[in-house]
Short mmCIF file of the C-alpha atoms (twelve columns), coordinates in Angstrom:
data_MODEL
# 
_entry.id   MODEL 
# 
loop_
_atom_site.group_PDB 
_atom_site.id 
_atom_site.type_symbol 
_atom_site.label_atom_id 
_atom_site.label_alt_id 
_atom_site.label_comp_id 
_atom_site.label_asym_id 
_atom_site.label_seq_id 
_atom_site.Cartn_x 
_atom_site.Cartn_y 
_atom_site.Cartn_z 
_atom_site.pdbx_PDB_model_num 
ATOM 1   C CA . UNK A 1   -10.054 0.026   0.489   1 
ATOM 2   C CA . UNK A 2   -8.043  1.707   3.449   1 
ATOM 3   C CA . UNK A 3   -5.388  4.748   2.237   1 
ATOM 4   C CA . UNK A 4   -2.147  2.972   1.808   1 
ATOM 5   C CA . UNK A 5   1.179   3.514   1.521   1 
ATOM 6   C CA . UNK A 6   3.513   3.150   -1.901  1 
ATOM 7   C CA . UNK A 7   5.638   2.889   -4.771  1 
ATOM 8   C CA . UNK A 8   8.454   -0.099  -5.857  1 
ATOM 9   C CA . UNK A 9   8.737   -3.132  -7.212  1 
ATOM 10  C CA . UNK A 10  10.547  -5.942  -7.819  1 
ATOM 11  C CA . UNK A 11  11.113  -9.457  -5.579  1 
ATOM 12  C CA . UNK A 12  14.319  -9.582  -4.168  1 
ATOM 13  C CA . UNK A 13  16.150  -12.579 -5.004  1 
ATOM 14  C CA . UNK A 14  18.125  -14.581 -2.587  1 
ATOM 15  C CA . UNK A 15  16.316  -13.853 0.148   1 
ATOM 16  C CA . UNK A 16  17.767  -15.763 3.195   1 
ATOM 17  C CA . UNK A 17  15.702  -18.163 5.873   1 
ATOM 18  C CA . UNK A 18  15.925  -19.736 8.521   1 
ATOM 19  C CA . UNK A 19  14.215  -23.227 9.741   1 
ATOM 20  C CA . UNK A 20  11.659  -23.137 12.505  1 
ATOM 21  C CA . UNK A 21  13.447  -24.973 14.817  1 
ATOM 22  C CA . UNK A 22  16.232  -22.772 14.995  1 
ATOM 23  C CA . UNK A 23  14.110  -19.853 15.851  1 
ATOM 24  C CA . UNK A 24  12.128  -21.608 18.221  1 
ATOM 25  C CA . UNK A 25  14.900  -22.595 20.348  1 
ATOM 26  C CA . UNK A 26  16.626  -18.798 20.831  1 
ATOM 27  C CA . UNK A 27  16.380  -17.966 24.169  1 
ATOM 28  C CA . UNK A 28  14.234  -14.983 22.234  1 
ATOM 29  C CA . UNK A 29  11.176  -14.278 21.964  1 
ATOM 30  C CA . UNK A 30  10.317  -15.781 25.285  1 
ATOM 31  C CA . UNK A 31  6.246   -14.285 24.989  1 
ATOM 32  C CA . UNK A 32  3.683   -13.077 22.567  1 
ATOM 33  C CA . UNK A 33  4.250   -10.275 19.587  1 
ATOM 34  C CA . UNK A 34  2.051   -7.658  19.013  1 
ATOM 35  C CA . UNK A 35  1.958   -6.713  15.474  1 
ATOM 36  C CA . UNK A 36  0.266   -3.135  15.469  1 
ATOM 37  C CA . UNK A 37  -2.215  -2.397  12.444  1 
ATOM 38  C CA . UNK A 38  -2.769  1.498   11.307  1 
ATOM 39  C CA . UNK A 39  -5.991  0.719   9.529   1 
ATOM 40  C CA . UNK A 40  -9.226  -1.100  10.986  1 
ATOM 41  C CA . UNK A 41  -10.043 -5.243  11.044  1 
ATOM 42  C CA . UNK A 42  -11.202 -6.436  7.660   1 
ATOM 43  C CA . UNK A 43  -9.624  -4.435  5.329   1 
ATOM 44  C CA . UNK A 44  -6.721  -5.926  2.654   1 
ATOM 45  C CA . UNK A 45  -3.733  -4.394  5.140   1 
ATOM 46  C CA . UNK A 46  -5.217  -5.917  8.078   1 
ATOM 47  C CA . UNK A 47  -5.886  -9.347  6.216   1 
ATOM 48  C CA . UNK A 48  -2.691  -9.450  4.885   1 
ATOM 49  C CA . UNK A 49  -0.993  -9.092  7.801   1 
ATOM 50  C CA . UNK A 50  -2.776  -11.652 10.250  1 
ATOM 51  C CA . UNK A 51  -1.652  -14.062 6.978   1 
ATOM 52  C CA . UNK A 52  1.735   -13.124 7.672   1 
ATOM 53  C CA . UNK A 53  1.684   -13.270 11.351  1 
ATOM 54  C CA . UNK A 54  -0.056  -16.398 11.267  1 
ATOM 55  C CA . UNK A 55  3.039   -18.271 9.400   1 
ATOM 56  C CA . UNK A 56  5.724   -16.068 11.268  1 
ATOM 57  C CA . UNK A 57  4.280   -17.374 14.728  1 
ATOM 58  C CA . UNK A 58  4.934   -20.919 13.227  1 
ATOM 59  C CA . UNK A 59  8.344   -19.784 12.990  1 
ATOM 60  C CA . UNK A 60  8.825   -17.768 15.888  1 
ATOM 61  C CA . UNK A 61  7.437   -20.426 18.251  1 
ATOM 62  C CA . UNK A 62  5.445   -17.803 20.269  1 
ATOM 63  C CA . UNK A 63  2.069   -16.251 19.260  1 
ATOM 64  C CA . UNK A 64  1.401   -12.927 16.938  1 
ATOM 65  C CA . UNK A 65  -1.459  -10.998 17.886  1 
ATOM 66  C CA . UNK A 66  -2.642  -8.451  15.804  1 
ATOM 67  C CA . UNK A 67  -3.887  -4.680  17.509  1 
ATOM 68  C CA . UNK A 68  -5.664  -2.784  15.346  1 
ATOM 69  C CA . UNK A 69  -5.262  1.186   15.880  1 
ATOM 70  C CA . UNK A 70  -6.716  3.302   12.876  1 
ATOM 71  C CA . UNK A 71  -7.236  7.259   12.346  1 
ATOM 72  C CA . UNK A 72  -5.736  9.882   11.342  1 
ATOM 73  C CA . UNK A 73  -5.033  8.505   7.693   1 
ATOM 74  C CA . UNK A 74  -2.658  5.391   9.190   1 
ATOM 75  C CA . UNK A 75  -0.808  7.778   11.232  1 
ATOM 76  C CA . UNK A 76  -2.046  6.730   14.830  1 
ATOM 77  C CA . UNK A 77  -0.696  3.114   14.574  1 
ATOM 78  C CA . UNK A 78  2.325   4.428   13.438  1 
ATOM 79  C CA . UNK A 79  3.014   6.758   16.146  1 
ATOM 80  C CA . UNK A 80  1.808   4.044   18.684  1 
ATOM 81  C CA . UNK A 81  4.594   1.710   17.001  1 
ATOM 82  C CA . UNK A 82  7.158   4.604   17.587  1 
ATOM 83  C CA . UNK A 83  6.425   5.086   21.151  1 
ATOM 84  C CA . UNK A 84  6.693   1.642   22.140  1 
ATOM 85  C CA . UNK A 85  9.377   -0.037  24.060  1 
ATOM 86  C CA . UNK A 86  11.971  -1.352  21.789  1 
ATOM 87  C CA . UNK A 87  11.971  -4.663  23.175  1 
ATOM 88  C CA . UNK A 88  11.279  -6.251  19.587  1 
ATOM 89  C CA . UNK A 89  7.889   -7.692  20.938  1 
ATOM 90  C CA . UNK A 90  5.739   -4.559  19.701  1 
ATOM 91  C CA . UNK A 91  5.991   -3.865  15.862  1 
ATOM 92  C CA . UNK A 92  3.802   -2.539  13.815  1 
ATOM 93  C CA . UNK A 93  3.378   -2.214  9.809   1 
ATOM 94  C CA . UNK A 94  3.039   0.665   7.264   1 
ATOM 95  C CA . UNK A 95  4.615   1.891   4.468   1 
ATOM 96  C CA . UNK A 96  4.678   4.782   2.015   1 
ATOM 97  C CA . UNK A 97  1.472   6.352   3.181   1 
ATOM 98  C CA . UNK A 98  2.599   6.557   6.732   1 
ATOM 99  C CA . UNK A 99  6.094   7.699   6.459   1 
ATOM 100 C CA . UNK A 100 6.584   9.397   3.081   1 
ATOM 101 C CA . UNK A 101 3.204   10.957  2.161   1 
ATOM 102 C CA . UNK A 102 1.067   11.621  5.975   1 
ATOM 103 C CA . UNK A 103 3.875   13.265  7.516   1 
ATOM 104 C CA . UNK A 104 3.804   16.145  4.323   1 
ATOM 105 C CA . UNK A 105 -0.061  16.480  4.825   1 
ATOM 106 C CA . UNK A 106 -0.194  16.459  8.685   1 
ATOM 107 C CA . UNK A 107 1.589   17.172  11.647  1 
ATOM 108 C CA . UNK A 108 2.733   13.789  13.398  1 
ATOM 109 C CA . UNK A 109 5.042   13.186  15.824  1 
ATOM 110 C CA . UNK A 110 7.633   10.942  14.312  1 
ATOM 111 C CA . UNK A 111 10.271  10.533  11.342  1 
ATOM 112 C CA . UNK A 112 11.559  7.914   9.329   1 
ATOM 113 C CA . UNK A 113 14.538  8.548   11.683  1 
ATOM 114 C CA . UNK A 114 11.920  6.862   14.820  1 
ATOM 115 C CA . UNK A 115 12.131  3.156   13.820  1 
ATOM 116 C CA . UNK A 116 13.821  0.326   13.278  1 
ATOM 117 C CA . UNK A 117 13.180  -0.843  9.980   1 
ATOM 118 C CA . UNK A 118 12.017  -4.728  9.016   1 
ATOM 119 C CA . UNK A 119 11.463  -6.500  5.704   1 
ATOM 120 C CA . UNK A 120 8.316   -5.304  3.170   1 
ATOM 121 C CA . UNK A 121 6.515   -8.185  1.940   1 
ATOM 122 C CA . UNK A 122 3.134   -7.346  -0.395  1 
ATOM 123 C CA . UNK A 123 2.750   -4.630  -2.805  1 
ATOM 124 C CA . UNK A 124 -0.977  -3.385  -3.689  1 
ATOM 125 C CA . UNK A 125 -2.237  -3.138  -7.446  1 
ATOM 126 C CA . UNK A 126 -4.482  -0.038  -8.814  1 
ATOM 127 C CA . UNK A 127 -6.389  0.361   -12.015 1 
ATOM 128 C CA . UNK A 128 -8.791  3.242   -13.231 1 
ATOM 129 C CA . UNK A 129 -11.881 2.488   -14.373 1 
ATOM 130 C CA . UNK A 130 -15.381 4.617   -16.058 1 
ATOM 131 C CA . UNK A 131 -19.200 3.686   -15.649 1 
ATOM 132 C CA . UNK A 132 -20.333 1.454   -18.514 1 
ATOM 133 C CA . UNK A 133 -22.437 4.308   -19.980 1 
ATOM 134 C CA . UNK A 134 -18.806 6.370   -20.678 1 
ATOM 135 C CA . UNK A 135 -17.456 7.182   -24.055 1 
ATOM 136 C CA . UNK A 136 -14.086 6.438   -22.721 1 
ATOM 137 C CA . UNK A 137 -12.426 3.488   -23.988 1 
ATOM 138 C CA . UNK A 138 -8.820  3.797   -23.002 1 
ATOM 139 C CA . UNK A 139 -6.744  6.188   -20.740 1 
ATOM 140 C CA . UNK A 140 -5.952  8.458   -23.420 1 
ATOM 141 C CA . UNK A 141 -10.052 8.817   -24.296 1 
ATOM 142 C CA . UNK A 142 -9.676  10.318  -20.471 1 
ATOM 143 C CA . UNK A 143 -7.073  12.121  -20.853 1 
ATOM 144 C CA . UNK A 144 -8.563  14.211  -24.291 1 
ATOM 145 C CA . UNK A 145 -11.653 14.262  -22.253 1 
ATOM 146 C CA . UNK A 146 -9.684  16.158  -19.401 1 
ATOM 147 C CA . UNK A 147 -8.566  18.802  -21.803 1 
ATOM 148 C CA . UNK A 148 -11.567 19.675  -23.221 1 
ATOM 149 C CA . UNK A 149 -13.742 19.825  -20.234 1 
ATOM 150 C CA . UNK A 150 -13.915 19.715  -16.195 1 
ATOM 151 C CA . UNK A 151 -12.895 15.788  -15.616 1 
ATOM 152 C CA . UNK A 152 -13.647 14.041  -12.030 1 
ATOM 153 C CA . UNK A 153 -11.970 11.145  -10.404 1 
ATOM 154 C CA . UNK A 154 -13.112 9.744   -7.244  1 
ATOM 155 C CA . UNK A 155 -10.154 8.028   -4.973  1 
ATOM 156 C CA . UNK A 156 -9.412  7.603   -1.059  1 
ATOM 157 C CA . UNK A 157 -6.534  9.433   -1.352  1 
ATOM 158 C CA . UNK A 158 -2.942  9.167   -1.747  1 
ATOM 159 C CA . UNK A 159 -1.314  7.051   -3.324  1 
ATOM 160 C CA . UNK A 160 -4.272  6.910   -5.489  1 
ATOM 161 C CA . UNK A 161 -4.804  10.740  -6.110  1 
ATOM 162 C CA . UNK A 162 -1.248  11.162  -6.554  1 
ATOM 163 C CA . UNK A 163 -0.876  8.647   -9.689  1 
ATOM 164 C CA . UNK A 164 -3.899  10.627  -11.063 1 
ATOM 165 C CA . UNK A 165 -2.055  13.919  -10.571 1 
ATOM 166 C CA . UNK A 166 0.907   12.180  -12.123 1 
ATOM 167 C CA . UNK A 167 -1.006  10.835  -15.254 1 
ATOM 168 C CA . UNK A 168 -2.619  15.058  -15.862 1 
ATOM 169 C CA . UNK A 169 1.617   16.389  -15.648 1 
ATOM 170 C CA . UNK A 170 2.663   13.665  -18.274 1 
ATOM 171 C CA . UNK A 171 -0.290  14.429  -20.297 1 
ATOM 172 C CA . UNK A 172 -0.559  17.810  -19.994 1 
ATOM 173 C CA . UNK A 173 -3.724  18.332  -18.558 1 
ATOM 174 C CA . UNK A 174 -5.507  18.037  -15.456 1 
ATOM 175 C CA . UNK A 175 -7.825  16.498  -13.268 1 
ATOM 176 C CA . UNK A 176 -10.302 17.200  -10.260 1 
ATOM 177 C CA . UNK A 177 -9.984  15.326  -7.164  1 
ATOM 178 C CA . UNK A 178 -13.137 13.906  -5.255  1 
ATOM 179 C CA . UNK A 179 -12.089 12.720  -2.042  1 
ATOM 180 C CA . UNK A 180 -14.125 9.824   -0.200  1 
ATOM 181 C CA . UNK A 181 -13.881 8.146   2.858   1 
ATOM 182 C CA . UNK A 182 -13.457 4.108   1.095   1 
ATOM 183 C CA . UNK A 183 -12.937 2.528   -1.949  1 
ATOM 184 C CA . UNK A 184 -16.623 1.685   -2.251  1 
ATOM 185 C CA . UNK A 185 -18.220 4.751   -1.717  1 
ATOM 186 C CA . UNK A 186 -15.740 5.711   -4.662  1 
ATOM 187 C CA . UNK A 187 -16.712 2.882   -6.581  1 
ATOM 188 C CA . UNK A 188 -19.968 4.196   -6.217  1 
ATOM 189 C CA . UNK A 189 -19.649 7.344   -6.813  1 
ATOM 190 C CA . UNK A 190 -17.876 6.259   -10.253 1 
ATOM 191 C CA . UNK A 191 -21.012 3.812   -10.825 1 
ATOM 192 C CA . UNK A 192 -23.657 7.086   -10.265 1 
ATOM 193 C CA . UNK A 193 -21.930 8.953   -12.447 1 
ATOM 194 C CA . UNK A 194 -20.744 11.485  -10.070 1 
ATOM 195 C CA . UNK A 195 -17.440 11.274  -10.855 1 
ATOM 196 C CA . UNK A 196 -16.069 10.594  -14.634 1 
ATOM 197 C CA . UNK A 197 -13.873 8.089   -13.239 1 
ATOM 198 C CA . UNK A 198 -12.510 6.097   -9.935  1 
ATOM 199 C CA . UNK A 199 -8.816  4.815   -9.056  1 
ATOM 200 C CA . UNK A 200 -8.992  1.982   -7.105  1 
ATOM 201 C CA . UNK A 201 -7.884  -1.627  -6.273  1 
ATOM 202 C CA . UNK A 202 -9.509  -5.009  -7.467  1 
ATOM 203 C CA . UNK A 203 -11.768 -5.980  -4.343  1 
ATOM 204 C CA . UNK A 204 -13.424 -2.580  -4.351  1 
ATOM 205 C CA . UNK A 205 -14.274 -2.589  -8.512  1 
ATOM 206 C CA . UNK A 206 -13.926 -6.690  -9.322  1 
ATOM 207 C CA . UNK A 207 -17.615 -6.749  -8.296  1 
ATOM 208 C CA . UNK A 208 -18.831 -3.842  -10.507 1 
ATOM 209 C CA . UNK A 209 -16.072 -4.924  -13.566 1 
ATOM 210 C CA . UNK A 210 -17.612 -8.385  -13.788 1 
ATOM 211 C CA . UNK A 211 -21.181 -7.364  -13.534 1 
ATOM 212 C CA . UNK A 212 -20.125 -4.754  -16.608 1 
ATOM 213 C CA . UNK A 213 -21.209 -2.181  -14.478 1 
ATOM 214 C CA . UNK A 214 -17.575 -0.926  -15.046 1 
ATOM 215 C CA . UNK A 215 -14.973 -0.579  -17.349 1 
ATOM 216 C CA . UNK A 216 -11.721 -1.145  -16.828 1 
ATOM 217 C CA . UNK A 217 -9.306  1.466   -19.088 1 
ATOM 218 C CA . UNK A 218 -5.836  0.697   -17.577 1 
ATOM 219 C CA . UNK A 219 -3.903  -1.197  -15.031 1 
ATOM 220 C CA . UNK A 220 -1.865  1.951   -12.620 1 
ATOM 221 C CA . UNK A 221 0.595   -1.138  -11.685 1 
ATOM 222 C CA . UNK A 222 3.771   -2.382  -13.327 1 
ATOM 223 C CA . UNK A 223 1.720   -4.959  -14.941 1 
ATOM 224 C CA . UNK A 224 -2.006  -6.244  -16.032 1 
ATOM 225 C CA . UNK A 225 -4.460  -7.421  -13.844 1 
ATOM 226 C CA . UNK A 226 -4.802  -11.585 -14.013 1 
ATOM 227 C CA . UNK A 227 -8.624  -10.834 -14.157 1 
ATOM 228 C CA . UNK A 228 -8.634  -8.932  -17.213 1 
ATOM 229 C CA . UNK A 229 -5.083  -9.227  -19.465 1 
ATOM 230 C CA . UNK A 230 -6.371  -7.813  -22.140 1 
ATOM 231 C CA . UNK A 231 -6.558  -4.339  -20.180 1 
ATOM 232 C CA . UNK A 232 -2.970  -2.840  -21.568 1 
ATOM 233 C CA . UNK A 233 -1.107  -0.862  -18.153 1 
ATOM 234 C CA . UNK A 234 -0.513  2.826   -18.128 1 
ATOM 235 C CA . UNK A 235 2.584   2.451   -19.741 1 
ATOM 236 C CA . UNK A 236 1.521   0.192   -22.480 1 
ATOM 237 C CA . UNK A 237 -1.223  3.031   -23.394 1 
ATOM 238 C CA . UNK A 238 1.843   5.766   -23.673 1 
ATOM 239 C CA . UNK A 239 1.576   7.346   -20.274 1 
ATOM 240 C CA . UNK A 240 5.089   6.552   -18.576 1 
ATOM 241 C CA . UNK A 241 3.124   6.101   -14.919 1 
ATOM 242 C CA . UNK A 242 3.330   3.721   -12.354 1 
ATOM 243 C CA . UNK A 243 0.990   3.593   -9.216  1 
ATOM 244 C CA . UNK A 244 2.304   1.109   -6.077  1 
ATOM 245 C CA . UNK A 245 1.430   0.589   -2.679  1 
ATOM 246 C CA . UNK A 246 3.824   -1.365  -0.070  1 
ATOM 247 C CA . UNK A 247 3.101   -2.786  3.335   1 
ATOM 248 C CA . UNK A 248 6.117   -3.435  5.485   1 
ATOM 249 C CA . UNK A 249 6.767   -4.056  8.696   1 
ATOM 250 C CA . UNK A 250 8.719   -1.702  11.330  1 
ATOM 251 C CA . UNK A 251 9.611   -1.161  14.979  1 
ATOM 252 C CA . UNK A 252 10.784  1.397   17.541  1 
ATOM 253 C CA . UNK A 253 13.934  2.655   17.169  1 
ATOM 254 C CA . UNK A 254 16.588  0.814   19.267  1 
ATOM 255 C CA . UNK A 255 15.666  -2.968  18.940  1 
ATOM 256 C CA . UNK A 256 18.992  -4.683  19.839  1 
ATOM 257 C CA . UNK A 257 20.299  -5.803  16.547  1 
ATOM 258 C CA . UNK A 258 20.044  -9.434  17.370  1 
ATOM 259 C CA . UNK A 259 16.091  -9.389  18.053  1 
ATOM 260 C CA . UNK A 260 15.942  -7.300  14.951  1 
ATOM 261 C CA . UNK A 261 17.676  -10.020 12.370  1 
ATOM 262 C CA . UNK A 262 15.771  -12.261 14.176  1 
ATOM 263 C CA . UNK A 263 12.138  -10.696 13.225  1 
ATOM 264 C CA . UNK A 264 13.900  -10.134 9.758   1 
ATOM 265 C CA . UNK A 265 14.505  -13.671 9.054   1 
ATOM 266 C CA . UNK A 266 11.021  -15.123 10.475  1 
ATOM 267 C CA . UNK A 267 9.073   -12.680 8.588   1 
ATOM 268 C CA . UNK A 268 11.373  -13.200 5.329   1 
ATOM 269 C CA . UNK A 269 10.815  -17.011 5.546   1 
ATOM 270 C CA . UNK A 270 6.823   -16.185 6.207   1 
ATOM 271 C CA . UNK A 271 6.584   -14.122 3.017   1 
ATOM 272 C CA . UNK A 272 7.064   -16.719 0.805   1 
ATOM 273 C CA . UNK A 273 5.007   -19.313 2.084   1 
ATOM 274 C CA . UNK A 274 2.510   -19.968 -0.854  1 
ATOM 275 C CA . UNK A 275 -0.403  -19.762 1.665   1 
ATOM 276 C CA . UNK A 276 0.507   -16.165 2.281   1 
ATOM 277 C CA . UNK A 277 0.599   -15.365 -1.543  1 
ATOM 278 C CA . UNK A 278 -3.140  -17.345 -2.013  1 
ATOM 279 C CA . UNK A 279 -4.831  -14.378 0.104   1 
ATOM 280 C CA . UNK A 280 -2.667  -11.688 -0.956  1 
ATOM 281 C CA . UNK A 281 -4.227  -12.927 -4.159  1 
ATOM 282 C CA . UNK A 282 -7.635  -12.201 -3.264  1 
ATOM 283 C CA . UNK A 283 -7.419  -9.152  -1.906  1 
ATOM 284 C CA . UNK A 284 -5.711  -7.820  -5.153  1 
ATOM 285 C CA . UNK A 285 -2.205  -7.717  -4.356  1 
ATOM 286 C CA . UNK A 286 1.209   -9.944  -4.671  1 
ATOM 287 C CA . UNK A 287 3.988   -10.635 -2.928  1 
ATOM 288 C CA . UNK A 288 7.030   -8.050  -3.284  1 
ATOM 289 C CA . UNK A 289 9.787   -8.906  -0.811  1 
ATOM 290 C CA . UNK A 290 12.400  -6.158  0.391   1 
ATOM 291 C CA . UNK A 291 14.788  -6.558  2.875   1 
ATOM 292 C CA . UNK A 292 15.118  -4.140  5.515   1 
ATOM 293 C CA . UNK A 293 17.599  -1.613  4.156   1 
ATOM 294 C CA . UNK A 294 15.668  -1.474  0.564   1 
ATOM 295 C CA . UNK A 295 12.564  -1.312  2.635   1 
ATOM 296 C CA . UNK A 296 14.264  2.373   4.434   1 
ATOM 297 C CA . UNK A 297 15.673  3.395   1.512   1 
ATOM 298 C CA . UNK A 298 12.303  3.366   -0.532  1 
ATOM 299 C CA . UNK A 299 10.502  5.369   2.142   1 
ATOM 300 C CA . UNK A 300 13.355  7.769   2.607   1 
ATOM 301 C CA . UNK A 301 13.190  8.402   -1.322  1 
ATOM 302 C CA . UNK A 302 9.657   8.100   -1.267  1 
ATOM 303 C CA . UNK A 303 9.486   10.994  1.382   1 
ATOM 304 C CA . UNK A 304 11.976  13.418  -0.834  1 
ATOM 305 C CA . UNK A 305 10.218  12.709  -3.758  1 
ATOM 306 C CA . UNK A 306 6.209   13.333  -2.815  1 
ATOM 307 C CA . UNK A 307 7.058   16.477  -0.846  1 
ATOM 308 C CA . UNK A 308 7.170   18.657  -4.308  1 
ATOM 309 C CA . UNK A 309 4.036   16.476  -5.886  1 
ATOM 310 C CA . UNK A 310 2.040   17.560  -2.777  1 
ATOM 311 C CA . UNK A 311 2.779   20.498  -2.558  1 
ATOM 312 C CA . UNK A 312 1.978   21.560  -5.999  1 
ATOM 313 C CA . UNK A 313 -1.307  19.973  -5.702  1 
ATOM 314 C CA . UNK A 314 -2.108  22.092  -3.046  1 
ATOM 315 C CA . UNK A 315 -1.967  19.173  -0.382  1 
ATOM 316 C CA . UNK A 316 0.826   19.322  1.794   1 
ATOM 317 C CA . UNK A 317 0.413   21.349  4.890   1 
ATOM 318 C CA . UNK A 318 1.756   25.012  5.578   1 
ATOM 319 C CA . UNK A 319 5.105   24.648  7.989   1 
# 
């Protein structure tokens, strides 16, 4: 799995549409959209969001294309997005990894305050699983594990390492981050016994949990895991911890407002078509809707809040 962004919940009720036709007859767009991706083809944010561009164009009446432009841990597409004309036909997405945790860890060349902000629409789910072969049975067998001796986890990074870090300051202990390039080589890692343990989304360990290669101890999300609901979440095991990742969609600062609503109200209406939340599905994530403003005002808190958590676990970069 590709780093991500993160953190909230909750579908937003209400949301408002707006029928094709009426869209399709503005005098805007009048020519292709280019939805910029920060992470490379093939992976669950770039799936995701040809599934969503695919209904919006339905909407929009003109074609989506997708441009993929990874590096630099999501940050490139997001600073291509923030250079672009703000014309409303280049947007791009992102979400709590590009603007609230990458900008504390490296030096990029935008702010929150360098786009126009458009609705979120898919949240990512995270659980934490051991080799068969482990004692551990549950997240607190982990956790006693971590006190008593020098306990491994293998992740891509944030937001993954960070719910880790979070679960050690609850608990009062702590444990050591192994950093690897994707969710499979982590998985791996986890399945060699190289690391005690691996934080990571359904594709990467479904394969390696159903084989029983794997097993599961906790769900990092709000809830269980429709593959296994027996496995209690985080919180139901007594650690009050909640990992989330967002996608969301954004532009260049400046789009005239009307362009803006516009893009708002096709991608809204897209979000909830069921064929969108069938593939979010399989790449182990669900629809979570947020409307523009939410959408800022999670990634502004977002930003406040992980500058502290990073720095104290020796992440964030010297200023």
């Amino acid at each position: 799995m590709q780093r991500r962004t993160f953190i909230t919940r909750g579908i937003v009720a209400g949301t408002a549409t707006l029928a094709a036709p009426a869209i399709a007859q503005a005098a805007w767009p009048e020519r292709e959209i280019t939805i910029i991706v920060q992470y490379g083809p093939g992976g669950s944010t770039d799936v995701s969001t040809r599934a969503i561009a695919a209904e919006a164009e339905k909407i929009l009446g003109v074609p989506v294309q997708i441009v993929n432009r990874p590096g630099g841990q999501g940050t490139v597409g997001v600073q291509t997005v923030a250079a672009a004309r703000p014309d409303g036909y280049t947007i791009g997405t992102t979400g709590l990894a590009g603007l609230a945790i990458a900008p504390h860890m490296l030096d990029v060349t935008y702010s929150s305050n360098d786009f126009t902000f458009l609705p979120s629409f898919a949240r990512y789910l995270y659980g934490i699983a051991v080799r068969a072969e482990s004692p551990h049975r549950n997240i607190m067998d982990l956790v006693n594990a971590a006190k008593a001796r020098r306990t491994t986890f293998g992740a891509t990074g944030a937001p993954n390492n960070i719910g880790m870090f979070d679960i050690a300051r609850v608990t009062g202990t702590r444990f050591q981050f192994v950093p690897f390039g994707s969710g499979a080589e982590a998985v791996t890692a986890a399945l060699g016994g190289h690391v005690d343990a691996v934080i990571q989304n359904p594709p990467e360990m479904l394969p390696a949990l159903q084989s029983g290669r794997l097993r599961l101890l906790a769900s990092a999300s709000e809830g269980r895991w429709k593959e296994y609901p027996d496995v209690p979440t985080l919180k139901e095991q007594g650690v009050d911890v909640v990992v989330d990742s967002m996608i969301g969609i954004i532009g260049p600062k400046g789009i005239p407002q009307e362009r803006a609503d516009l893009l708002t109200r096709a991608f809204l209406e897209a979000a909830q078509k069921p064929a969108l939340a069938e593939i979010l599905g399989r790449f182990g994530m669900v629809t979570s809707i947020l409307q523009p403003a939410e959408f800022e005002t999670t990634i502004r808190a977002a930003y406040d809040r992980f500058g502290p958590q990073l720095r104290e676990a020796g992440l964030a970069r010297r200023r």
